[in-house]
C-alpha positions as CSV (number, residue, x, y, z in Angstrom):
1,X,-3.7,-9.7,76.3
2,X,-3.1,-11.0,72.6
3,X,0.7,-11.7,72.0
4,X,2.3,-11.1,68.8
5,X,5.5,-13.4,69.7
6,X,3.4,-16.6,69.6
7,X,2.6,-17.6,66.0
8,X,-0.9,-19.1,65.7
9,X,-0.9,-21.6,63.1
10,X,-3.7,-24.5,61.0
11,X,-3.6,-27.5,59.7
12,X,-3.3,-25.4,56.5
13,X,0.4,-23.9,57.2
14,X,1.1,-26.1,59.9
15,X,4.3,-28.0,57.6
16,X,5.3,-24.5,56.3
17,X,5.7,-22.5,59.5
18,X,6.1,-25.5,62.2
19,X,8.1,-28.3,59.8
20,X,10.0,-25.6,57.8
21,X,11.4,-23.7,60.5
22,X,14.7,-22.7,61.2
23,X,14.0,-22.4,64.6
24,X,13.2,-25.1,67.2
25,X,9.5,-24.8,67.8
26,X,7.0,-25.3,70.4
27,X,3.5,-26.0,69.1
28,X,0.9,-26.0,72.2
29,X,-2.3,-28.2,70.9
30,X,-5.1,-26.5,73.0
31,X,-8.7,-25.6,72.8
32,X,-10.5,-22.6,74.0
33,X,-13.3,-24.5,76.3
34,X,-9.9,-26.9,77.9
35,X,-9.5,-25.1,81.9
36,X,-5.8,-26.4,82.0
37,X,-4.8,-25.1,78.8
38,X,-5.9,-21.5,79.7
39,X,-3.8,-22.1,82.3
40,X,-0.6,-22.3,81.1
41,X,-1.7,-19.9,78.1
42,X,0.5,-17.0,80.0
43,X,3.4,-19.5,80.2
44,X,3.0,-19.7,76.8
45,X,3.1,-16.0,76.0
46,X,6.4,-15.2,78.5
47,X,7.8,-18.2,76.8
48,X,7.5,-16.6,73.4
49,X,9.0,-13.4,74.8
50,X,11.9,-15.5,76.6
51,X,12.9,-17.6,73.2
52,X,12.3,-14.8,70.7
53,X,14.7,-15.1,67.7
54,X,16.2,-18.2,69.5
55,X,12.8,-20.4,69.0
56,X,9.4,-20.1,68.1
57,X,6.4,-20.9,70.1
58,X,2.6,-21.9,68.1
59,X,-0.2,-22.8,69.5
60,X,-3.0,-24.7,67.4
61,X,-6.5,-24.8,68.5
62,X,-7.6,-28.8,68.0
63,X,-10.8,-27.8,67.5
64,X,-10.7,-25.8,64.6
65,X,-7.6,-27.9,63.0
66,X,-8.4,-31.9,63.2
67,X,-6.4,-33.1,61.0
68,X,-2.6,-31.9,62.3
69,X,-3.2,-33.6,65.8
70,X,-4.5,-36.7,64.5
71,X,-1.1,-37.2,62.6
72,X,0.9,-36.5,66.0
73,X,-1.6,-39.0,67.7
74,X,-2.9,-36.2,70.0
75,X,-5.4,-37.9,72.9
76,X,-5.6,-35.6,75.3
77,X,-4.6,-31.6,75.6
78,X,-2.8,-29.3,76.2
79,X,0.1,-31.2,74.7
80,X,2.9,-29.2,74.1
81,X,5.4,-30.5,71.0
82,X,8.8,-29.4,70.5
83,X,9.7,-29.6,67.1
84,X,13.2,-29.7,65.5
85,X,14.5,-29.4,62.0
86,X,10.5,-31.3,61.3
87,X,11.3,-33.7,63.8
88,X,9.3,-34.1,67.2
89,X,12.4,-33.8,69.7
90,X,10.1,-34.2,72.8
91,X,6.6,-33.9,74.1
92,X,4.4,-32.8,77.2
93,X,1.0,-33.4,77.4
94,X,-0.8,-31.9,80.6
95,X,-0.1,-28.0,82.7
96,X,3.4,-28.3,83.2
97,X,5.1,-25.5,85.0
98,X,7.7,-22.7,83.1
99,X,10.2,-24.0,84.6
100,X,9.9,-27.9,82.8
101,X,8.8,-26.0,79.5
102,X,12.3,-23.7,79.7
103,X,14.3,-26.7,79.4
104,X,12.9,-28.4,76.7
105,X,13.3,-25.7,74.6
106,X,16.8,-25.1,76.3
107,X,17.6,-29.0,75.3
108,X,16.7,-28.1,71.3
109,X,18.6,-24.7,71.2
């Protein structure tokens, strides 16, 4: 089920959605063929219901969008980035459960 909370974004309006925002965001770098990163894809949905209109969650698909990852020195994925007035205020790499990802977005609100 397709989720209209999470904002999927490129390396094309990365800086204008992600960078720009008002809102904390958290940006989960993933890739359709990655097991673990289909995993925590439902986390990533209830967490975009959870924060709505308090943060936003992305996710970018490395494979389609190089170049944004490369700058963020992104190895290995999923690697989840929180993102604060453009800063990086913290950053997961690896399935991590809800409960971890709730309070680093917490942290940032």
């Amino acid at each position: 089920m397709a989720n209209d909370k999470v904002v999927h974004v490129s390396d094309g309006d990365f800086e204008s959605k992600v960078i720009g925002s008002e809102l904390p965001c958290l940006v989960d770098f993933w890739a359709p063929w990655c097991g673990p990163c289909k995993g925590i894809g439902p986390v990533i949905d209830e967490l975009a219901v959870e924060f709505d209109g308090k943060a936003m969650v992305a996710k970018m698909n490395v494979d389609d969008n190089p170049s944004t990852p490369g700058k963020f020195g992104i190895r290995a994925i999923p690697t989840l980035i929180l993102f604060k007035n453009g800063e990086v205020v913290d950053q997961i790499t690896g399935a991590v459960g809800k409960t971890q990802l709730q309070e680093m977005i917490k942290k940032a609100l």
